[in-house]
RODO-2510 file (C-alpha; in nm, 4 decimals, decimal comma):
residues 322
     n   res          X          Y          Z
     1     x     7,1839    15,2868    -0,0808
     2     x     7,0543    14,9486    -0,1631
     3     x     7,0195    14,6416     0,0335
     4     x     7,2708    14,4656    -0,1466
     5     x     7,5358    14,7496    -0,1186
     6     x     7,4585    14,7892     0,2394
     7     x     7,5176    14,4444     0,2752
     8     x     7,8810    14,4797     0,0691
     9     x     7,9817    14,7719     0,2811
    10     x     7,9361    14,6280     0,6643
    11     x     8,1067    14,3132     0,4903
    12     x     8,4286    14,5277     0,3330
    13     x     8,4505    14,7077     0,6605
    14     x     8,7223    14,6537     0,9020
    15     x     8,5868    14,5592     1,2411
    16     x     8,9210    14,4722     1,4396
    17     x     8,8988    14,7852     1,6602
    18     x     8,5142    14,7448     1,7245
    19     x     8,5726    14,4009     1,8461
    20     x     8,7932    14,4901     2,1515
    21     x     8,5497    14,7028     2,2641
    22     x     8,2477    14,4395     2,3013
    23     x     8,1855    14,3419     2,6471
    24     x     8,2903    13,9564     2,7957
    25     x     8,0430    13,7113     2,7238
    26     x     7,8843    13,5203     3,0353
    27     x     8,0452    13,2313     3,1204
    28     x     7,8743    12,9020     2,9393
    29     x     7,6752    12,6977     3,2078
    30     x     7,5544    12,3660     3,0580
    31     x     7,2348    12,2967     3,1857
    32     x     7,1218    11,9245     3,2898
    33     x     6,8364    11,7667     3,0252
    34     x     6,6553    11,6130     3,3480
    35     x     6,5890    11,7698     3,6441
    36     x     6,4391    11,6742     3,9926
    37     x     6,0910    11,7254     4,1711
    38     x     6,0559    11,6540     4,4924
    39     x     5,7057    11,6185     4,6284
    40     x     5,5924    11,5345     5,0038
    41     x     5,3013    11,3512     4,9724
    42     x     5,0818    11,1712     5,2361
    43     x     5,1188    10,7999     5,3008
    44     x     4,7662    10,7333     5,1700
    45     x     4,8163    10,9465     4,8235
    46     x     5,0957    10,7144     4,7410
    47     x     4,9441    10,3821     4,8178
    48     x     4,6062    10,5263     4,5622
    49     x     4,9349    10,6167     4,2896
    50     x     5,0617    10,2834     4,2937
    51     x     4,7228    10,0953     4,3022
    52     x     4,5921    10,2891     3,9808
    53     x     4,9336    10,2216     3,8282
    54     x     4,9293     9,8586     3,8544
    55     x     4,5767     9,8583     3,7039
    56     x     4,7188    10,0483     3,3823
    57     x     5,0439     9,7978     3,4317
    58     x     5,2481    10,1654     3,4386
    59     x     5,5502    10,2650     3,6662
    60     x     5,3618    10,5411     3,9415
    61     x     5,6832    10,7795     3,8409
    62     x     5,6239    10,7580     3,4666
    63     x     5,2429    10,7941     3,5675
    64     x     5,2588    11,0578     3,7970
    65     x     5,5283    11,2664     3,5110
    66     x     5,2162    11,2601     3,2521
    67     x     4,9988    11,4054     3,4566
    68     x     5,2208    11,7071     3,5581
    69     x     5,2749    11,7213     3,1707
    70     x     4,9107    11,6941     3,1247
    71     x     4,8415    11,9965     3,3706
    72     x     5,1068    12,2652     3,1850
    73     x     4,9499    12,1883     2,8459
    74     x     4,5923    12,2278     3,0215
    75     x     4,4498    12,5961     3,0634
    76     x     4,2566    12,5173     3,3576
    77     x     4,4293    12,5743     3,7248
    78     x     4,5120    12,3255     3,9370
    79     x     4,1848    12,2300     4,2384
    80     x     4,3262    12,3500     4,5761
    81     x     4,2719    12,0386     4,7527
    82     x     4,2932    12,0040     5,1240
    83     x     4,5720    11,8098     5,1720
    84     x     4,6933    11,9693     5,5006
    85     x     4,4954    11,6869     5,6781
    86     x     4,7464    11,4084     5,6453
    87     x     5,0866    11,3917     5,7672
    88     x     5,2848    11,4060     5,4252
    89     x     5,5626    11,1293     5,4919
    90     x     5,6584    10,9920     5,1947
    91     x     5,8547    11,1417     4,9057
    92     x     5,7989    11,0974     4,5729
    93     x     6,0916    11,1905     4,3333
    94     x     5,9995    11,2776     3,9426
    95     x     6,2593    11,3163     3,6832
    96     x     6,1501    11,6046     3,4358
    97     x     6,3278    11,7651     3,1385
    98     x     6,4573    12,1329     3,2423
    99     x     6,2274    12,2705     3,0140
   100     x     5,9141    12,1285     3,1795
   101     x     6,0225    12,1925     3,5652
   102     x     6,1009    12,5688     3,3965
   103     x     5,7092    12,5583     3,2362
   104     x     5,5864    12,4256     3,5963
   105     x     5,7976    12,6934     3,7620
   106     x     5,6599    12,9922     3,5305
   107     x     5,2802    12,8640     3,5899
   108     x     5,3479    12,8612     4,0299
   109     x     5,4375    13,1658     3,9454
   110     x     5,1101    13,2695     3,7450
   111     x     4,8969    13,1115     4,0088
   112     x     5,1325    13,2468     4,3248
   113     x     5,1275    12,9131     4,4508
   114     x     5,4507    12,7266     4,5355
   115     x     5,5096    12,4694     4,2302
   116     x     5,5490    12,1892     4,4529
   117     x     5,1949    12,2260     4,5691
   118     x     5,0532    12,2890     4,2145
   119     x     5,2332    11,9461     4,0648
   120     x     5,1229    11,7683     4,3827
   121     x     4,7272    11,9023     4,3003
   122     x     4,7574    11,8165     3,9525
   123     x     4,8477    11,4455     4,0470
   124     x     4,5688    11,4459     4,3087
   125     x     4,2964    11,5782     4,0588
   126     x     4,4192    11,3418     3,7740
   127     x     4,3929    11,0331     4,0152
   128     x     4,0574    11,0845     4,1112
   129     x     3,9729    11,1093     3,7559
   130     x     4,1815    10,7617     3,7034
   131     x     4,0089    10,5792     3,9993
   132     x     3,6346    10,6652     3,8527
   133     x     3,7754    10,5853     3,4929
   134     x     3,8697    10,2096     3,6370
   135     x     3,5944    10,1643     3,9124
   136     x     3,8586    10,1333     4,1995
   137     x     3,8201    10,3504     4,5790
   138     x     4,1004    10,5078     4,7006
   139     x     4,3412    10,1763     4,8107
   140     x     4,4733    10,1567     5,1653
   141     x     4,2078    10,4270     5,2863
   142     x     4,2607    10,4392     5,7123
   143     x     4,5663    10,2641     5,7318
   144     x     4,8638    10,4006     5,8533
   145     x     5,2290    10,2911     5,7028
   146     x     5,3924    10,0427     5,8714
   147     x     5,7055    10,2646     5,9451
   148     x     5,4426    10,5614     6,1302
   149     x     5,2779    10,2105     6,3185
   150     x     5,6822    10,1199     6,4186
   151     x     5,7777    10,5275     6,5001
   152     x     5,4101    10,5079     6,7424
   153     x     5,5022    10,1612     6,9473
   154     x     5,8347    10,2513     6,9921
   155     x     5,7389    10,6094     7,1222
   156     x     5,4985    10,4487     7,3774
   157     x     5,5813    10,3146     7,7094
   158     x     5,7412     9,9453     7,7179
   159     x     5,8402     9,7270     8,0383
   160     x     6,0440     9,9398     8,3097
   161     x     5,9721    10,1819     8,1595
   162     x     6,2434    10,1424     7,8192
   163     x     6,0616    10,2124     7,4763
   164     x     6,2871     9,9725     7,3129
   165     x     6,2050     9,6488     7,1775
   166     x     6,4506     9,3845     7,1393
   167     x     6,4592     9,1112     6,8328
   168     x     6,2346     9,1251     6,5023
   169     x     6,0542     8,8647     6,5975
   170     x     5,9093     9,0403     6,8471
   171     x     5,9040     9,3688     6,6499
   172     x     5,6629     9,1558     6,3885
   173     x     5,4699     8,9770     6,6015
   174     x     5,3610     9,3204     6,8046
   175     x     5,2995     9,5119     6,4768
   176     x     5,0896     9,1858     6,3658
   177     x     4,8844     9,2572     6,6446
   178     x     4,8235     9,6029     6,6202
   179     x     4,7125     9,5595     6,2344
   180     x     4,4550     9,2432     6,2951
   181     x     4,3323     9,4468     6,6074
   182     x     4,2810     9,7587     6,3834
   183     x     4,1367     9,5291     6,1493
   184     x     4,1362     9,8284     5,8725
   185     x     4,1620     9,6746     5,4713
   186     x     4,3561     9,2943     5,3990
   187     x     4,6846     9,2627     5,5725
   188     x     4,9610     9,2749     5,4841
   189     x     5,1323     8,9896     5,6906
   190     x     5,0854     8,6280     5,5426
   191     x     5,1345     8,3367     5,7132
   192     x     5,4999     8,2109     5,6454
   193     x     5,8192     7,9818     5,8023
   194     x     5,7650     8,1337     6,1666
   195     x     5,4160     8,2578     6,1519
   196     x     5,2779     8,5805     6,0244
   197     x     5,5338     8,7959     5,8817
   198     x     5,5664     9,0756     5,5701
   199     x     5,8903     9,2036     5,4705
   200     x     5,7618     9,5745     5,5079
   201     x     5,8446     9,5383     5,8437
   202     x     6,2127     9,4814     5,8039
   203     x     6,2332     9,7502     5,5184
   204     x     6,0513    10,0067     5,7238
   205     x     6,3179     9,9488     6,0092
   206     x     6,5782     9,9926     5,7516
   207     x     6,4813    10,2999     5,6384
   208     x     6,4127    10,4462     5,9611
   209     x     6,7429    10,3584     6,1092
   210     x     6,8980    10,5348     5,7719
   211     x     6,6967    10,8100     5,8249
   212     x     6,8242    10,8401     6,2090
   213     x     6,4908    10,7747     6,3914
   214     x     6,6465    10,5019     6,5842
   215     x     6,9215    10,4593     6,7539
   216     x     7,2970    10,3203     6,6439
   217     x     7,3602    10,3252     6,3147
   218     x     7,4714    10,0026     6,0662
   219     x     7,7229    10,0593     5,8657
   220     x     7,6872    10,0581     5,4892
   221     x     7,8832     9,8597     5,2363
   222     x     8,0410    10,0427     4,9723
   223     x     8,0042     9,7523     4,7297
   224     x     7,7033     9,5580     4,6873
   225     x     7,6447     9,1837     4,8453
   226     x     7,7077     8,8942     4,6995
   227     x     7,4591     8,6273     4,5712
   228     x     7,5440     8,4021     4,8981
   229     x     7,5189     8,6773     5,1179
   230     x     7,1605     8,8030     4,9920
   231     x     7,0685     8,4669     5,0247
   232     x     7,1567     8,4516     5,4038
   233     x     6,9875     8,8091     5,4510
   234     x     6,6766     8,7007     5,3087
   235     x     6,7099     8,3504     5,5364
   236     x     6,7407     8,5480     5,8407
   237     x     6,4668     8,7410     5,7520
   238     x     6,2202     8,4974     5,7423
   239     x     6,3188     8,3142     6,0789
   240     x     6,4177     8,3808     6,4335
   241     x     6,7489     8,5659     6,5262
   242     x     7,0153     8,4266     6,7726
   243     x     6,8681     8,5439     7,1190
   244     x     7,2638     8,6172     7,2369
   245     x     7,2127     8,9872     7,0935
   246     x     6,9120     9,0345     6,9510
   247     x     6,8940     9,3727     6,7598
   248     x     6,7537     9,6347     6,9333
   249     x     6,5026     9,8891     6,8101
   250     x     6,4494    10,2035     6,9997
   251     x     6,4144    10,6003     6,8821
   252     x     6,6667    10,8748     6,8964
   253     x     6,5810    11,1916     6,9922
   254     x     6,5073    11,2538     6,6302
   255     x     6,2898    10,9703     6,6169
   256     x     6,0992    11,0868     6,9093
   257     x     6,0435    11,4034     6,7622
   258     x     5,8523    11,2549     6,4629
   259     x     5,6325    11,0478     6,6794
   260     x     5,5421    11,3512     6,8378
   261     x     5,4547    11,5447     6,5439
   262     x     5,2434    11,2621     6,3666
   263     x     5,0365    11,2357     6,6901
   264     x     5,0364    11,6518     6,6803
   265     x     4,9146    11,5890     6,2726
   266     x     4,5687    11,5093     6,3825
   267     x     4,3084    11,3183     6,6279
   268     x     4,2902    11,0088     6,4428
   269     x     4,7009    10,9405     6,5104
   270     x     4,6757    11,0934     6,8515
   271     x     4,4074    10,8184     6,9123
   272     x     4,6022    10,5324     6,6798
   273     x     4,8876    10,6300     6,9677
   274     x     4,7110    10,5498     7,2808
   275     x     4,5377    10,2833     7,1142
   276     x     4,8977    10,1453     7,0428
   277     x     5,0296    10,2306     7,3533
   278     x     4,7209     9,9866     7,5406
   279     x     4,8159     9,6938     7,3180
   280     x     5,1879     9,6916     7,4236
   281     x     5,0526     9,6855     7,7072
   282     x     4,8431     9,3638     7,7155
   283     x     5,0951     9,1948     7,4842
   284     x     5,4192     9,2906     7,4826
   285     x     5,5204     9,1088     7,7930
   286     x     5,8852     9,0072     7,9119
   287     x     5,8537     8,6340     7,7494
   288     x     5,8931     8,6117     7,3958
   289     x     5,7598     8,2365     7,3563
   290     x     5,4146     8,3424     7,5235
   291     x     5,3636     8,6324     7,2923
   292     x     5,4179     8,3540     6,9892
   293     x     5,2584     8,1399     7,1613
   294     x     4,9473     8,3709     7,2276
   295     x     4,9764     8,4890     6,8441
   296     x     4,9810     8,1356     6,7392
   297     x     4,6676     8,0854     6,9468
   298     x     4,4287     8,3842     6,8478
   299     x     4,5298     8,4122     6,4863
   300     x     4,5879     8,0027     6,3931
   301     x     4,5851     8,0235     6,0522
   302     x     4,8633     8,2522     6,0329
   303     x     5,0678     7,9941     6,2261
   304     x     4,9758     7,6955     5,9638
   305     x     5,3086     7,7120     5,7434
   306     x     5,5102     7,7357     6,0525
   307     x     5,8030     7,5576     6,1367
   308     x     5,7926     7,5608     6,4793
   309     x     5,4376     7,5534     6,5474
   310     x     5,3714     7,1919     6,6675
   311     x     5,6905     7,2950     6,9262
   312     x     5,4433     7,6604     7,0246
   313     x     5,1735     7,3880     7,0525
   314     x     5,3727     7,1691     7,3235
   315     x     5,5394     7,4424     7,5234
   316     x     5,1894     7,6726     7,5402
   317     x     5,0349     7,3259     7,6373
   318     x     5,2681     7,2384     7,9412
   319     x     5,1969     7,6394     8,0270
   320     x     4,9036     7,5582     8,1026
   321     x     4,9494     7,2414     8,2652
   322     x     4,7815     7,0459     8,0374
***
């Protein structure tokens, strides 16, 4: 029988009875066109992503994508880096298409490596490469994040006994300290309406009270604020806060936790912590205006652009009797 009449004959038949006895199809499951990675990543590897990325004027997300694209369509495997060392903090969220978390999936699988660790390797090796290619070191190299600095002071022993510290202006004057006295890179407080201040500060409370490392929780606004009100936010920011009920900061049992496991990550932290712990110490004492006032005096230029300073000037000066 020919092809053709073959062809003519399965057409002609009758396949109404064959048809019931085929077997269910599998339900359709529509499968997303992105997907998700989540890597942990250490503090220090994320401060090197972003500093290469604002040298090639790139988003680090969009940057750190390529390169796991660049690793599946290279036949070399991925350099098991040491990156056990570091406490890996911060989380760094890619968007991929399902096909390319499927391709990173089937090479972990090659390797027997999980595929979290093999992206995370292939960013590493590719931004080593990147930091020769633009003559750059490795940015913020020694210096801890300003939320492990605020999870250490609040972990170590304050007046009476209490870990907490009450008001952000005394949260960023203490934090102040401890970076000029560990006097690692450029810092990141600039001198500003009521002396040295950064907005990490208030950001790294923020997200450590959302993550439930400290204790009470603020409630959340389902819609966001207005112009006015971002305005008054960013106002109270910059200045003092009223001293009737100053906002507390203190760890939960959670936060404890953490602070115990970055000292447990390695000497250097273990040693950041006592060094911490010795500065609250000599600084953090039950007066508020003779902390400023002490800030004001060892750091002066900080304290140039501040509204209040010639008042720090008068009250330090009758102190001391002068």
């Amino acid at each position: 029988m020919s092809d053709q009449k073959r062809v003519d004959a399965l057409i002609d038949r009758d396949w109404a009875t064959a048809w019931e006895t085929l077997p269910e199809a599998p339900a359709f499951v529509a499968r997303p066109k992105t997907s998700q990675v989540t890597l942990r990543i250490s503090t220090r590897l994320l401060a090197r992503l972003k500093a290469v990325a604002l040298a090639e004027s790139l988003p680090y997300h969009a940057l750190a994508r390529a390169w796991i694209i660049e690793g599946l369509r290279s036949s070399s495997r991925p350099v098991n880096s040491d990156l056990g060392e570091e406490p890996q903090s911060e989380q760094l969220n890619i968007k991929l298409y399902q096909e390319l978390l499927d391709g990173l999936k089937s090479r972990a699988d090659e390797l027997r490596r999980p595929y979290h660790s093999v992206a995370r390797e292939w960013i590493e090796a590719a931004l080593v490469r990147e930091e020769e290619t633009l003559g750059i070191g490795p940015a913020a190299v020694g210096r801890p994040a300003i939320k492990d600095l605020i999870v250490l002071l609040l972990h170590s022993p304050g007046r009476g006994g209490d870990e907490a510290i009450r008001g952000m202006t005394r949260l960023q004057k203490l934090l102040f300290v401890i970076e000029q006295k560990l006097a690692v890179g450029d810092s990141r407080f600039y001198a500003y309406n009521y002396g040295p201040f950064t907005e990490e500060v208030h950001d790294a409370a923020d997200a450590l009270r959302l993550a439930g490392f400290l204790r009470g929780t603020d409630s959340i606004k389902a819609s966001p604020p207005s112009f006015v009100e971002m305005m008054a936010t960013a106002e109270q920011r910059s200045g003092p806060r009223s001293n009737d009920q100053p906002e507390e900061f203190a760890l939960s049992e959670r936060g404890h936790e953490a602070a115990e496991r970055l000292r447990q990550s390695g000497d250097a932290y273990d040693q950041l912590f006592t060094h911490i712990a010795q500065l609250r110490k000599e600084w953090d004492t039950s007066d508020l205006d003779e902390l400023v006032e002490r800030v004001y005096a060892a750091w002066p230029r900080y304290a140039e652009k501040s509204l209040i300073r010639h008042e720090v000037a008068e009250r330090a000066a009758r102190r001391r009797g002068i």
